[in-house]
C-alpha positions as CSV (number, residue, x, y, z in Angstrom):
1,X,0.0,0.0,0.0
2,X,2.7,2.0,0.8
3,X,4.4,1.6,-2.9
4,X,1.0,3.1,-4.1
5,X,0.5,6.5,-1.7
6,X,4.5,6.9,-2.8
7,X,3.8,6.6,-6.9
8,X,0.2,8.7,-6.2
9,X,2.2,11.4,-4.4
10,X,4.6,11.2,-7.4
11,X,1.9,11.5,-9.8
12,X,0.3,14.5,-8.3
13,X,3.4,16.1,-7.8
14,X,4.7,15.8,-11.3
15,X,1.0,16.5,-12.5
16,X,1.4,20.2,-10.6
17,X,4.7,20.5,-12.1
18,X,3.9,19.7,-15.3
19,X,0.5,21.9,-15.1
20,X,3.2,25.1,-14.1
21,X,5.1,24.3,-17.1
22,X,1.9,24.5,-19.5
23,X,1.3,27.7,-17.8
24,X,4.4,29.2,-18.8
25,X,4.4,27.8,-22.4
26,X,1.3,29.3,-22.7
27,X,1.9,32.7,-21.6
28,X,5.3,32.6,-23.1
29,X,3.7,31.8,-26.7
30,X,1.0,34.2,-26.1
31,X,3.3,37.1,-25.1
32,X,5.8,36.0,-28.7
33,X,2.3,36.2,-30.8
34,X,1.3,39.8,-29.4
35,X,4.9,40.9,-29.5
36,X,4.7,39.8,-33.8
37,X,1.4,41.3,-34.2
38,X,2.7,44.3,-32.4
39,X,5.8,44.4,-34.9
40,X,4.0,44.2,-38.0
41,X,1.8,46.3,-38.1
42,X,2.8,48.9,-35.8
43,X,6.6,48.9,-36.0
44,X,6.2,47.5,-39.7
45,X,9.0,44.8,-39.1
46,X,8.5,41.6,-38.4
47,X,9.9,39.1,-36.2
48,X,11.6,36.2,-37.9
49,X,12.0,33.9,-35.3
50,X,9.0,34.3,-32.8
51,X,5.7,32.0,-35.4
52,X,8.7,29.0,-34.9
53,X,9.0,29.5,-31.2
54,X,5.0,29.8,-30.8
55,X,4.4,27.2,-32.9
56,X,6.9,24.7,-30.6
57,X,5.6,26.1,-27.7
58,X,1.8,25.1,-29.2
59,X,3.2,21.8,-29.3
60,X,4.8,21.0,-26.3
61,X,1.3,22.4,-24.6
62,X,-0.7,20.0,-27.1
63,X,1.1,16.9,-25.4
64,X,1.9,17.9,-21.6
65,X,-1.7,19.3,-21.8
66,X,-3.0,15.8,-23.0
67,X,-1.1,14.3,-19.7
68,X,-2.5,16.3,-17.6
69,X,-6.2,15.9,-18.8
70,X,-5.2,12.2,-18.2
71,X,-4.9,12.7,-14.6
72,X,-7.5,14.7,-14.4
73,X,-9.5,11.8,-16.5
74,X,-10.7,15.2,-18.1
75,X,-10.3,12.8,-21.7
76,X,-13.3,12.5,-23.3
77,X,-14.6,8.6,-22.8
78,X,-17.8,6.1,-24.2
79,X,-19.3,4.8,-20.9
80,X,-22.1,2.7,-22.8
81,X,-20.1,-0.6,-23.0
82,X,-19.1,0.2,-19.1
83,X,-22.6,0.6,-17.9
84,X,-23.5,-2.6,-19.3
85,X,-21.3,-5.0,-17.4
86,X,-20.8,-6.3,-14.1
87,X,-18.4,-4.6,-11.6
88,X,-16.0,-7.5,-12.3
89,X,-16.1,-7.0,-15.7
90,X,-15.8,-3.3,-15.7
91,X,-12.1,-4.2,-13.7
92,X,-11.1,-6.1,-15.4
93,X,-11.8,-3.8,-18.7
94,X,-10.7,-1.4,-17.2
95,X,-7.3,-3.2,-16.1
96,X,-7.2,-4.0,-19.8
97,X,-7.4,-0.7,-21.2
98,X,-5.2,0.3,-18.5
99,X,-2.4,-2.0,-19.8
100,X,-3.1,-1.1,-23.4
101,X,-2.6,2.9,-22.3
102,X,0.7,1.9,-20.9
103,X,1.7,-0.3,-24.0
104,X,1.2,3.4,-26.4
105,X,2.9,5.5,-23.4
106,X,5.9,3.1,-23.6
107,X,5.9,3.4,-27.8
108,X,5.5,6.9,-27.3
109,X,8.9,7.0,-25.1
110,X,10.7,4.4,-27.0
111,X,10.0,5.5,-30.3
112,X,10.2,9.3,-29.3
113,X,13.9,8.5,-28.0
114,X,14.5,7.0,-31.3
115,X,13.0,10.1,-33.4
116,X,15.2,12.4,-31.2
117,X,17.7,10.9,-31.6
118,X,17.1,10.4,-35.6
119,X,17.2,14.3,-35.9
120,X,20.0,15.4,-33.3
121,X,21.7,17.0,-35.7
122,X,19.5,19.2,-37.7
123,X,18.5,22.2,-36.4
124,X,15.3,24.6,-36.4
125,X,15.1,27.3,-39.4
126,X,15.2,30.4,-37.8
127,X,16.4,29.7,-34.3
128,X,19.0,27.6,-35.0
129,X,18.0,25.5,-32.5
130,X,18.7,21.5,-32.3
131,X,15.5,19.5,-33.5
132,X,15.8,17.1,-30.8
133,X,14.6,19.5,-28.7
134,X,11.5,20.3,-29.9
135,X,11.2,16.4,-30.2
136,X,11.7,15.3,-27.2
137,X,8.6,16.1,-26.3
138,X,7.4,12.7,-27.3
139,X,9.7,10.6,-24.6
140,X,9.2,12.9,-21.9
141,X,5.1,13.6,-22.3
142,X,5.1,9.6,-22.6
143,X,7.1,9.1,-19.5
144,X,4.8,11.7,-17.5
145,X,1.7,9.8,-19.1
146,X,2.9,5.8,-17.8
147,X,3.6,7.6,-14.3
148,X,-0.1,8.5,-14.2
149,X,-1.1,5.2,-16.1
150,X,0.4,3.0,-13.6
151,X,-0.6,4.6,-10.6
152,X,-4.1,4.1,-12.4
153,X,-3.7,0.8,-13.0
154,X,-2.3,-0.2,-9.4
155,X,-5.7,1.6,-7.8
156,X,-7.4,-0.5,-10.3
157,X,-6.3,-3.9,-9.3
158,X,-6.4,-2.8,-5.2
159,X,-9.9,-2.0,-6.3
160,X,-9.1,2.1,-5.0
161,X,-11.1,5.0,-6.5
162,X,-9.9,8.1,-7.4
């Protein structure tokens, strides 16, 4: 039980962290977009670099957004095939898809190492900045995503609600 409350604490913890970090991104790419808009059209130059930096920024919120959504279990769901079955049934489903989440959270990490690591050398157009980077979203949202999957799945077997 004790291995549980640890990886739950965990969870949360990186959940809160991870939730400050979307925060930032967000303000950071909103405050790049008004600065643009500001220097076309008023200062009639415009700023080469910042539509690359927003649109990274837009991605690493798309997929540390998506994690925490999972732990909030704010993901959109069907419950018709779950309101038809028997508690047992509905565990044991739900231990399934559990495992299955874990199975795409590991691809994610594995193959998102591998994609990284495929692209370490090139770098970003107009910020010179290594590719990887910007890639490496995909290992570390999966990572953050089979923390909260697992913690799901061992409160699904001990039979703990959320």
């Amino acid at each position: 039980m004790a291995d549980t409350n640890r990886l739950e604490i965990f969870s949360n913890r990186l959940n809160q962290w991870v939730e400050r970090l979307v925060f930032v991104l967000g303000l950071a790419m909103a405050i790049i977009v008004v600065l643009q808009v500001f220097a076309r059209y008023v200062l009639n130059h415009s700023l080469f670099w910042s539509e690359e930096l927003a649109r990274y920024c837009l991605v690493w919120i798309s997929f540390l957004g998506a994690s925490v959504a999972y732990h909030d279990r704010a993901h959109p769901g069907v419950n018709l095939l779950f309101s038809r079955l028997t508690p047992a049934m509905e565990r044991r489903l739900a231990v399934t898809v559990h495992l299955i989440s874990l199975g795409l959270f590991s691809t994610m990490v594995i193959h998102g190492f591998k994609f990284a690591y495929f692209v370490r050398l090139q770098i970003t157009p107009a910020l010179a900045m290594p590719k990887w980077i910007v890639m490496g979203i995909l290992p570390v949202s999966g990572a953050v995503f089979m923390v909260h999957g697992a913690c799901f799945l061992i409160n699904e077997i001990r039979g703990k609600d959320r």
